[in-house]
TIDREN-504970 format. One record per residue (C-alpha): x, y, z; residue number from 0. Coordinates in steps of 0.1 Angstrom, whole numbers, plus 2048, in hexadecimal, padded with zeros to 3 digits. Layout:
N
<nudren east="X" north="Y" up="Z" i="NUM"/>
...
//
This chain:
337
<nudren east="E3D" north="95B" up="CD4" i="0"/>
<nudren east="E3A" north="935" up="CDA" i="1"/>
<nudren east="E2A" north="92D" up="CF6" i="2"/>
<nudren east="E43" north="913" up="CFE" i="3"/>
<nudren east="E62" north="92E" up="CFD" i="4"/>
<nudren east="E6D" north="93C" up="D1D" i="5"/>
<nudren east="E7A" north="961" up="D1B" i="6"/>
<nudren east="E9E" north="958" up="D1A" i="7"/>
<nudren east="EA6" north="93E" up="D29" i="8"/>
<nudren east="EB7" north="92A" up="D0D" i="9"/>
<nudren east="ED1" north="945" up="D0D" i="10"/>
<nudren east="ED8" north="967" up="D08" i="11"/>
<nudren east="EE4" north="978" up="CE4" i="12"/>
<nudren east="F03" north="983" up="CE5" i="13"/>
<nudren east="F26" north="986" up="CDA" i="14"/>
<nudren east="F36" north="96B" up="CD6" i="15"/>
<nudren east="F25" north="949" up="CC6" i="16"/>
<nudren east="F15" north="930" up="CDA" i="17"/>
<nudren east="F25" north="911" up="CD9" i="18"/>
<nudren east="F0D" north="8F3" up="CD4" i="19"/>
<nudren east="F1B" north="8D2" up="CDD" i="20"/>
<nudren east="F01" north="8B0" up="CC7" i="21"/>
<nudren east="F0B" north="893" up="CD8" i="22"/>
<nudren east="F05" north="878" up="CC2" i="23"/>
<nudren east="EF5" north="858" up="CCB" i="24"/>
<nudren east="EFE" north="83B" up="CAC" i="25"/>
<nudren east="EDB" north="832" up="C99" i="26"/>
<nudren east="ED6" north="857" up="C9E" i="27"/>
<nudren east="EC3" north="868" up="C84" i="28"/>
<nudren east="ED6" north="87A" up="C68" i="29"/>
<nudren east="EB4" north="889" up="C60" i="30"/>
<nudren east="EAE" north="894" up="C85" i="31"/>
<nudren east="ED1" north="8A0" up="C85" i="32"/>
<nudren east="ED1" north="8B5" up="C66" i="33"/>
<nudren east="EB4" north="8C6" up="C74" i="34"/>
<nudren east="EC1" north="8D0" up="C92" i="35"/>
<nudren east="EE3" north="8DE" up="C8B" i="36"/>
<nudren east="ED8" north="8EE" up="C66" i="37"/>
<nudren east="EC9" north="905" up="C74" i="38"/>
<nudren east="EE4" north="913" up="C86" i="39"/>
<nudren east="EFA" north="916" up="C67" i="40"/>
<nudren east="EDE" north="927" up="C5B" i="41"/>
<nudren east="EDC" north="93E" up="C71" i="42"/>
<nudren east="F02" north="947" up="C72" i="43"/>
<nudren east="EFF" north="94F" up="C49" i="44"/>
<nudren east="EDF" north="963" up="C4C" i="45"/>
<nudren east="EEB" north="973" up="C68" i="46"/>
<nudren east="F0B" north="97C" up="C57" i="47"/>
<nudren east="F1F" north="970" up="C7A" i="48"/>
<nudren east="F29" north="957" up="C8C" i="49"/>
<nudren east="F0D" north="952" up="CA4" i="50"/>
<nudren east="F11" north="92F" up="CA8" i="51"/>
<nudren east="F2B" north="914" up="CAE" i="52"/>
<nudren east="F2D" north="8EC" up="CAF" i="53"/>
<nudren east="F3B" north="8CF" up="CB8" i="54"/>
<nudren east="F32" north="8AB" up="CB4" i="55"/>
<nudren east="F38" north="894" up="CD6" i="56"/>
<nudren east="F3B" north="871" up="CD0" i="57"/>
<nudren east="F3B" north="85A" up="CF3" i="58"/>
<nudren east="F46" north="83B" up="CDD" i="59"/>
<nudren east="F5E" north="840" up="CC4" i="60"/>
<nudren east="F6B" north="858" up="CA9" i="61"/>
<nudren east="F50" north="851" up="C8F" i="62"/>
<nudren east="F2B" north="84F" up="C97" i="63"/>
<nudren east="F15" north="83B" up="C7E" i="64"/>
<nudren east="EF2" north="84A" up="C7B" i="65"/>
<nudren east="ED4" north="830" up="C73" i="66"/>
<nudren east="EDB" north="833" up="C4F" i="67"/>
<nudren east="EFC" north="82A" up="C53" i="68"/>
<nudren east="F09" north="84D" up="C4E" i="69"/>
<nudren east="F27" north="854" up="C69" i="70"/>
<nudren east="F2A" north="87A" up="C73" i="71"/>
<nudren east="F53" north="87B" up="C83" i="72"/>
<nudren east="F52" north="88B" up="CA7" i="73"/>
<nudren east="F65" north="8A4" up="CB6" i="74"/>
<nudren east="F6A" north="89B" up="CD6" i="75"/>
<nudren east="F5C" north="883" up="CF0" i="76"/>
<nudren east="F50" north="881" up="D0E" i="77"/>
<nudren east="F72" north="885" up="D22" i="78"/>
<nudren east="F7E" north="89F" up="D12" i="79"/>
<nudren east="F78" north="8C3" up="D22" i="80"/>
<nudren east="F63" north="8D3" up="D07" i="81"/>
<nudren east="F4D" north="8FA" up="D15" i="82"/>
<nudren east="F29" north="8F3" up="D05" i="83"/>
<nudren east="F0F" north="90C" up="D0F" i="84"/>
<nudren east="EF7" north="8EE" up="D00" i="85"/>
<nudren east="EF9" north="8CD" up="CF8" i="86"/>
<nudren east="EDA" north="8B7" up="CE4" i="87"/>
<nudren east="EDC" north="891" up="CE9" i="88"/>
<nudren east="ED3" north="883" up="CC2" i="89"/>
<nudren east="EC7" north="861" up="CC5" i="90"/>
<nudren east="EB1" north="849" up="CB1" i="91"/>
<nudren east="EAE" north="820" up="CAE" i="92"/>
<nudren east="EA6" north="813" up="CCD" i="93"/>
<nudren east="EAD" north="830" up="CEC" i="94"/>
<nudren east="EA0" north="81B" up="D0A" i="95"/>
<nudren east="EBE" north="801" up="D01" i="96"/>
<nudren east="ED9" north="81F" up="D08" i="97"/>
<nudren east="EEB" north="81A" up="D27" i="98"/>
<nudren east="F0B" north="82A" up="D25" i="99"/>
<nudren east="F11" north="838" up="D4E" i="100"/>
<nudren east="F2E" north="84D" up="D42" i="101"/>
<nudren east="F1B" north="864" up="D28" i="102"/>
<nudren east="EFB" north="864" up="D42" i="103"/>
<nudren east="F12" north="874" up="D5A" i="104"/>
<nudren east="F21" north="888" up="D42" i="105"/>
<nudren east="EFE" north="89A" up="D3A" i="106"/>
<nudren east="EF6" north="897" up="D5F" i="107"/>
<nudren east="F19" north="8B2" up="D68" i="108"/>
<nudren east="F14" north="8C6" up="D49" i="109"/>
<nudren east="EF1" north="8D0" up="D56" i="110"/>
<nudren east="EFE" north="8D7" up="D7A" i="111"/>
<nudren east="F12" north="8F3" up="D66" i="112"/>
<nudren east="EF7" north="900" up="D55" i="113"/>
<nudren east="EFA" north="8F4" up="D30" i="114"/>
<nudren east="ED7" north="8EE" up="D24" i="115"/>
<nudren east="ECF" north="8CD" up="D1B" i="116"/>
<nudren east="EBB" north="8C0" up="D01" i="117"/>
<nudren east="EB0" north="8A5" up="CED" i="118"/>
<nudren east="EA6" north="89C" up="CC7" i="119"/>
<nudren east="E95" north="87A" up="CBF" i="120"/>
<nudren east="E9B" north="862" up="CD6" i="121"/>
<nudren east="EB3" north="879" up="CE8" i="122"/>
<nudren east="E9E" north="87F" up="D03" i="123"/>
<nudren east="E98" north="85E" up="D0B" i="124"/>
<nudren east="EBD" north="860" up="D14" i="125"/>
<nudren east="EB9" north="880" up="D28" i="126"/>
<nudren east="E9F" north="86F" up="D3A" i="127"/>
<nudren east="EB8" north="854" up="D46" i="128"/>
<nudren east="ECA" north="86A" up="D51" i="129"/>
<nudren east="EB5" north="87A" up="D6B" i="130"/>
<nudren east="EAF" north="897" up="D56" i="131"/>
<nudren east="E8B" north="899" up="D4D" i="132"/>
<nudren east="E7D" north="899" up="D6E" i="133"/>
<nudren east="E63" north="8B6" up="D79" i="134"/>
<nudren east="E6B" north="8C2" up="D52" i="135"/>
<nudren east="E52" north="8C2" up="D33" i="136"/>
<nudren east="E60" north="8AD" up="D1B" i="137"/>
<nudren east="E58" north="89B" up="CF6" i="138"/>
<nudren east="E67" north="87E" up="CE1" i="139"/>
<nudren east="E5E" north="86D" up="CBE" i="140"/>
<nudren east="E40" north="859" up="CC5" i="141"/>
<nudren east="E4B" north="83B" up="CBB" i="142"/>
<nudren east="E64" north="841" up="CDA" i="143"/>
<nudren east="E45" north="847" up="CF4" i="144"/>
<nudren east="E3B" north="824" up="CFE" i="145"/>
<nudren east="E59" north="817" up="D0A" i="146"/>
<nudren east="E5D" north="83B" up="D16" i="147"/>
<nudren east="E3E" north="83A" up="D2A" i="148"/>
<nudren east="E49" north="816" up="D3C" i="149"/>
<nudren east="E6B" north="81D" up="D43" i="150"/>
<nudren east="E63" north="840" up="D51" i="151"/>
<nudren east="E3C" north="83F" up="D5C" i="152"/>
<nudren east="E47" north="861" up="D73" i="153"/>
<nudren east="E48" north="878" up="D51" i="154"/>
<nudren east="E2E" north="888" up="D41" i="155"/>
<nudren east="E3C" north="88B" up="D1B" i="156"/>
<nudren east="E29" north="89D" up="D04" i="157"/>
<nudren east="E22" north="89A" up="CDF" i="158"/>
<nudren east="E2D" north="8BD" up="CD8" i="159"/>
<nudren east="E46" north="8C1" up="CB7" i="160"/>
<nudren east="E5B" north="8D2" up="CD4" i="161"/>
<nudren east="E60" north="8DB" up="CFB" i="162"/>
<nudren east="E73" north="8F4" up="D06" i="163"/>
<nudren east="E6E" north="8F5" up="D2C" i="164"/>
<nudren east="E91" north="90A" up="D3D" i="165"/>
<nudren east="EAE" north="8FC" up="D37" i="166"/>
<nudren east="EA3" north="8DD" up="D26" i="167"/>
<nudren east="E94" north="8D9" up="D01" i="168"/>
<nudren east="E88" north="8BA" up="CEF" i="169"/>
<nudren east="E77" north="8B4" up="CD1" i="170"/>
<nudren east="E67" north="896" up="CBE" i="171"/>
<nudren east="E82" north="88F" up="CA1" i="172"/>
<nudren east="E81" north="896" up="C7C" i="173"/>
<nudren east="E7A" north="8B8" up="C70" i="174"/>
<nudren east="E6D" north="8C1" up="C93" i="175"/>
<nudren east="E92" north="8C6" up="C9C" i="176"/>
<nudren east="E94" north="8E5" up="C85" i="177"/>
<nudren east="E75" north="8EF" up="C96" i="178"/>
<nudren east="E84" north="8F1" up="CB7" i="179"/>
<nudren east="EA6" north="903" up="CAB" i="180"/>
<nudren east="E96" north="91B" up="C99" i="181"/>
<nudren east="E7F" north="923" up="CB9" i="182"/>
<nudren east="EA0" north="924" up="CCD" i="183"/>
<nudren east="EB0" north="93C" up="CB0" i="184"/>
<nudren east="E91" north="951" up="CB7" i="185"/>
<nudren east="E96" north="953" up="CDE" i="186"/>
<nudren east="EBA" north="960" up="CD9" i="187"/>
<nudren east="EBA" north="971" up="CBA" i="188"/>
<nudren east="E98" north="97F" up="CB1" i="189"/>
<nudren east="E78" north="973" up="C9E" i="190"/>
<nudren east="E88" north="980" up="C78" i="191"/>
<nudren east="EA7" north="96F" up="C7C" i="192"/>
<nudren east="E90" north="94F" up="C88" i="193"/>
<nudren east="E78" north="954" up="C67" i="194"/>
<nudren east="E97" north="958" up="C52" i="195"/>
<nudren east="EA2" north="935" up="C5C" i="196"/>
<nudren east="E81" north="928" up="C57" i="197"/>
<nudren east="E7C" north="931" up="C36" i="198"/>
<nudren east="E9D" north="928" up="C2E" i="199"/>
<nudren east="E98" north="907" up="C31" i="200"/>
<nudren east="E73" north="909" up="C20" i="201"/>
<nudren east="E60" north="906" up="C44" i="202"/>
<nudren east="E45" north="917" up="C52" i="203"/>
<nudren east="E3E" north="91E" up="C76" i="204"/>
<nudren east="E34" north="901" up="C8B" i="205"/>
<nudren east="E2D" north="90D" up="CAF" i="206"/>
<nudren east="E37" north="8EE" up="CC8" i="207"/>
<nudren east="E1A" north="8E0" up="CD4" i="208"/>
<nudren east="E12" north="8D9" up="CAD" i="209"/>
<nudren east="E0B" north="8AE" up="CB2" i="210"/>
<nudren east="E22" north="897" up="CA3" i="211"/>
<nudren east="E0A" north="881" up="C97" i="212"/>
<nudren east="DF3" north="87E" up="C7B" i="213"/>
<nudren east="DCE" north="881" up="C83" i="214"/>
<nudren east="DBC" north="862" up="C83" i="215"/>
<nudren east="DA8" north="86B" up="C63" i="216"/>
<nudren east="DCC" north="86B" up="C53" i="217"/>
<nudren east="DD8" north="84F" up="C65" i="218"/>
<nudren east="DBC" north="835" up="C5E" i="219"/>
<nudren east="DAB" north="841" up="C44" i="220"/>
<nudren east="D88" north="845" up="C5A" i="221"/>
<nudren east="D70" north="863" up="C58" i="222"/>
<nudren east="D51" north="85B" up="C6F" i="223"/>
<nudren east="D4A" north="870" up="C8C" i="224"/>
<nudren east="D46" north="84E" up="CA4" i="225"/>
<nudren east="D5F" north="83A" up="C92" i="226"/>
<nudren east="D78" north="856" up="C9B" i="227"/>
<nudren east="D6E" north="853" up="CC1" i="228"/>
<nudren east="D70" north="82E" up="CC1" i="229"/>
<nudren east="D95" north="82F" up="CB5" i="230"/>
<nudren east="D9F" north="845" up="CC9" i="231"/>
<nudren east="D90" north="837" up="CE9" i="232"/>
<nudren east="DA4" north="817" up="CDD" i="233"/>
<nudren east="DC3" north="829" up="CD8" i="234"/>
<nudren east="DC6" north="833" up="CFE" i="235"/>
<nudren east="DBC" north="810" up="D09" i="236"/>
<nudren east="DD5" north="7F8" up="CFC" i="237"/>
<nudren east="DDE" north="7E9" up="D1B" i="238"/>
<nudren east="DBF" north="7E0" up="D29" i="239"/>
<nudren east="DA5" north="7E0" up="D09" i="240"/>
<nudren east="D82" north="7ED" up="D09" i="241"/>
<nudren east="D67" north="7CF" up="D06" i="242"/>
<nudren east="D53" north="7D7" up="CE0" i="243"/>
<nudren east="D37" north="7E2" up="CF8" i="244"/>
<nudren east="D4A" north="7FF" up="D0A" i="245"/>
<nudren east="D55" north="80A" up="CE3" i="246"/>
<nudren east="D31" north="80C" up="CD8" i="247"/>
<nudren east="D28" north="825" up="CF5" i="248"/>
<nudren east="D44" north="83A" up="CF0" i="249"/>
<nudren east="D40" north="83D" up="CC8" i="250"/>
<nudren east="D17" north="845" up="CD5" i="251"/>
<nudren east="D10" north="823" up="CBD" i="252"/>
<nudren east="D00" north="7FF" up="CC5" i="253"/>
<nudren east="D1E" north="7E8" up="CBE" i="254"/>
<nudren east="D0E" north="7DA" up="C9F" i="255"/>
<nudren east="D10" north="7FD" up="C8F" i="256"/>
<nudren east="D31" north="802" up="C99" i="257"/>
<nudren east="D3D" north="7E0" up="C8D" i="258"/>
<nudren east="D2D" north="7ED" up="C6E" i="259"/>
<nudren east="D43" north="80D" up="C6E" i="260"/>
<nudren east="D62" north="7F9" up="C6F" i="261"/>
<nudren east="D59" north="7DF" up="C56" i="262"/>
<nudren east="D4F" north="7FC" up="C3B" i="263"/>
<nudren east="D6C" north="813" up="C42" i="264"/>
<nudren east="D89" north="7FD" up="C54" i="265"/>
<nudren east="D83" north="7DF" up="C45" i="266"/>
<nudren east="D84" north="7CE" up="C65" i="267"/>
<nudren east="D72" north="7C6" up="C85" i="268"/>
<nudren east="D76" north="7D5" up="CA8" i="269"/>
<nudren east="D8A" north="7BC" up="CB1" i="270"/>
<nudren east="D9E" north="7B7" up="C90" i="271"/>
<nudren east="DAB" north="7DF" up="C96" i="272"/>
<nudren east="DAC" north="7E0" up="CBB" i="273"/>
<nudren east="DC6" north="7BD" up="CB9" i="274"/>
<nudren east="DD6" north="7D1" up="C9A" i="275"/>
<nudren east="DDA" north="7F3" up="CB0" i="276"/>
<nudren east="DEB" north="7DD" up="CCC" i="277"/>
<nudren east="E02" north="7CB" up="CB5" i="278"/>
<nudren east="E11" north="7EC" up="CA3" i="279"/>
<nudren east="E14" north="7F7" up="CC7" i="280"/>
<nudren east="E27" north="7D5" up="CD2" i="281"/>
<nudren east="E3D" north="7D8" up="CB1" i="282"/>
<nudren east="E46" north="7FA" up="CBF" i="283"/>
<nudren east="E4F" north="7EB" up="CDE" i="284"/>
<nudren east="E63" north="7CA" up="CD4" i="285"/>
<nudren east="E7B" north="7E4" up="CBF" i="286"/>
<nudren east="E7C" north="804" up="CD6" i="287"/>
<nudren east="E81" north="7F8" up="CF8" i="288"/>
<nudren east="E8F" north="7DD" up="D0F" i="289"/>
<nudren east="E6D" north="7CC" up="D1E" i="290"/>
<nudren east="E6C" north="7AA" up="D19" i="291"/>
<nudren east="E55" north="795" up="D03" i="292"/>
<nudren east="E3B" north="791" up="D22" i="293"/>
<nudren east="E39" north="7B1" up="D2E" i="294"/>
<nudren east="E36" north="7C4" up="D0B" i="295"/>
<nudren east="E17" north="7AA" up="D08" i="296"/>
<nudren east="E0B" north="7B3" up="D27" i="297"/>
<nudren east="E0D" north="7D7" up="D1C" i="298"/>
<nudren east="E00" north="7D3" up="CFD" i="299"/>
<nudren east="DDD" north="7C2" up="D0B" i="300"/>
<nudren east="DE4" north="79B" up="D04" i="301"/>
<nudren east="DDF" north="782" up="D1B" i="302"/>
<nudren east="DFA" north="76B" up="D18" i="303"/>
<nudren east="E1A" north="771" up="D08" i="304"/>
<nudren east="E19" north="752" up="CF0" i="305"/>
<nudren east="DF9" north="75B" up="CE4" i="306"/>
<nudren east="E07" north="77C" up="CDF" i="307"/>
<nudren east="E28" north="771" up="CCB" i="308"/>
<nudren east="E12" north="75C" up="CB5" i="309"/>
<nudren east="DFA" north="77C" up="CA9" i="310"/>
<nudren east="E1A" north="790" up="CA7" i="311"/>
<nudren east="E25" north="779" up="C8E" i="312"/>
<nudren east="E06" north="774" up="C7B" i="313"/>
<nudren east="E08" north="798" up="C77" i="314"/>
<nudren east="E2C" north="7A4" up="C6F" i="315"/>
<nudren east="E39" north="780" up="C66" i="316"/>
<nudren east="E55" north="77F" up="C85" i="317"/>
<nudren east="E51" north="778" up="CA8" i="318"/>
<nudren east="E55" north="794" up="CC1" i="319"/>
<nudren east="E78" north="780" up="CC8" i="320"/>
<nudren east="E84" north="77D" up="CA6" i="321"/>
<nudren east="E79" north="79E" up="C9C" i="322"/>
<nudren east="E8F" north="7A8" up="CB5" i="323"/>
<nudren east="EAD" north="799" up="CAD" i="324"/>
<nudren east="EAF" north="7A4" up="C8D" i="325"/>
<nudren east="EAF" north="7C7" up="C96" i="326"/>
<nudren east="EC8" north="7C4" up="CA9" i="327"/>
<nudren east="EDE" north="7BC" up="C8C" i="328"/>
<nudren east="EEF" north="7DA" up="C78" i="329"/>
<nudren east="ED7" north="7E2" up="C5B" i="330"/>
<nudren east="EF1" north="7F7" up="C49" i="331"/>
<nudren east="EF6" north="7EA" up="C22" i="332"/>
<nudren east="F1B" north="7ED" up="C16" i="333"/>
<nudren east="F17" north="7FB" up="BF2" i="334"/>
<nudren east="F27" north="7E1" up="BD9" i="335"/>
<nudren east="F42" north="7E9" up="BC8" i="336"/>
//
């Protein structure tokens, strides 16, 4: 049993089907979304019943475009009066720019009755806006966290596939999503019926505190012991950089040996990677979250925010501005015909 599963919390097996409400944020992704209600169908079929039920809430419109371009038609919205015993928020793009006080209430008086709440992607950035991560283990996609973490420097979000903490369950996006339903599937239905799913779909067991992330090996291509540390150390310090000198100690290296290290298997010096680490970081910022120009360069370790624009556009070839802007525009191609 996952160690992130309450007993049975997430509802009791019974009778009659659940009815799972995905209220679909547009720019959501269909690959998030497929993940998360497949496995319910699954389970229905292997089940050989009808364990499972639902329905698709839209809060701005009849047809909700997904960040392909893809539109998924709703059943009902908002107003409508619609029994859920859940309801997963599905969001991707840019989360921290949702502001839509109507559908935050909405989640806010469905958990006052006791419908779990959860959220896939970006979704719980949205739950977190609405006052409903509070005191509660949580995740999101990690290319969510930063503007996560300064919009809502109270939460403590993990880089678990999945949470599961109560009556609230989030998980990272992507496959992860099938990780969390088929962990919920288990709760209420059993362990077989859970590894039936699974293998259904060609997926092992992932337990939820799996991380998200590829190691940095993986990531960067590095295999020294010292080199490792040094990255690392420089990861957690974006905001407020480590001087070359502090590096050295904590890779156990004079600096000249460790600007060695990065030369022979980064190509790069300290400072080359450490500016390159804040800059993926600030690119993360400009298109996931509302801060402005200063204050993601403030966050991101540069001094000034014109010195900062100019680096960002040495290195991505657009300001932080215009980057901005143009995504912000629809990036959905019309097939010709």
């Amino acid at each position: 049993m996952d160690r992130h599963l309450p007993r049975n919390d997430i509802g009791a097996s019974g009778s009659e089907p659940r009815t799972i409400g995905f209220l679909l944020v547009p720019g959501f992704s269909l690959l998030s979304y497929s993940a998360a209600i497949e496995p319910l169908r699954a389970a229905n079929l292997l089940a050989e019943a009808e364990l499972y039920r639902w329905v698709h809430v839209s809060g701005e419109g009849p047809l909700v475009p997904a960040s392909n371009g893809v539109s998924i038609a709703s059943d009902a919205g908002i107003a409508d009066k619609v029994n859920l015993d859940a309801v997963f928020v599905v969001a991707g793009g840019n989360p921290a720019a949702f502001h839509d006080a109507a559908t935050l209430a909405w989640l806010r008086r469905l958990a006052r009755r006791g419908v779990v709440i959860g959220g896939v992607s970006g979704g719980p950035f949205i739950l977190a806006k609405a006052g409903l991560l509070d005191g509660r283990r949580c995740t999101l996609h990690w290319m969510h966290l930063p503007a996560f973490l300064e919009e809502f420097p109270h939460l403590r979000p993990s880089m678990a596939l999945f949470e599961i903490d109560g009556d609230r369950m989030t998980c990272a996006g992507g496959i992860a999503a099938l990780d969390m339903m088929t962990a919920m599937i288990q709760a209420e239905h059993g362990p077989g019926l859970a590894a039936g799913v699974r293998e259904w779909f060609l997926q092992g067991y992932r337990p939820a505190d799996q991380p998200q992330r590829l190691s940095l090996v993986a990531r960067h291509g590095a295999h020294s012991a010292p080199l490792l540390r040094a990255l690392e150390a420089m990861e957690r310090r974006l905001e407020t950089p480590l001087p070359r000198a502090a590096l050295a100690r904590i890779a156990g290296l004079s600096v000249r040996q460790l600007e060695r290290l990065f030369a022979g298997q980064l190509g790069a010096t300290i400072g080359d990677m450490y500016r390159r680490l804040r800059l993926d970081r600030a690119r993360i910022l400009v298109r996931e979250s509302t801060l402005g120009i200063t204050e993601i360069a403030t966050a991101c370790g540069f001094q000034s925010a014109s010195n900062f624009s100019r680096r960002y556009r040495e290195r991505f070839g657009a300001s932080p501005l215009g980057e901005r802007r143009a995504q912000a525009q629809p990036v959905f191609v019309k097939p010709r015909r």
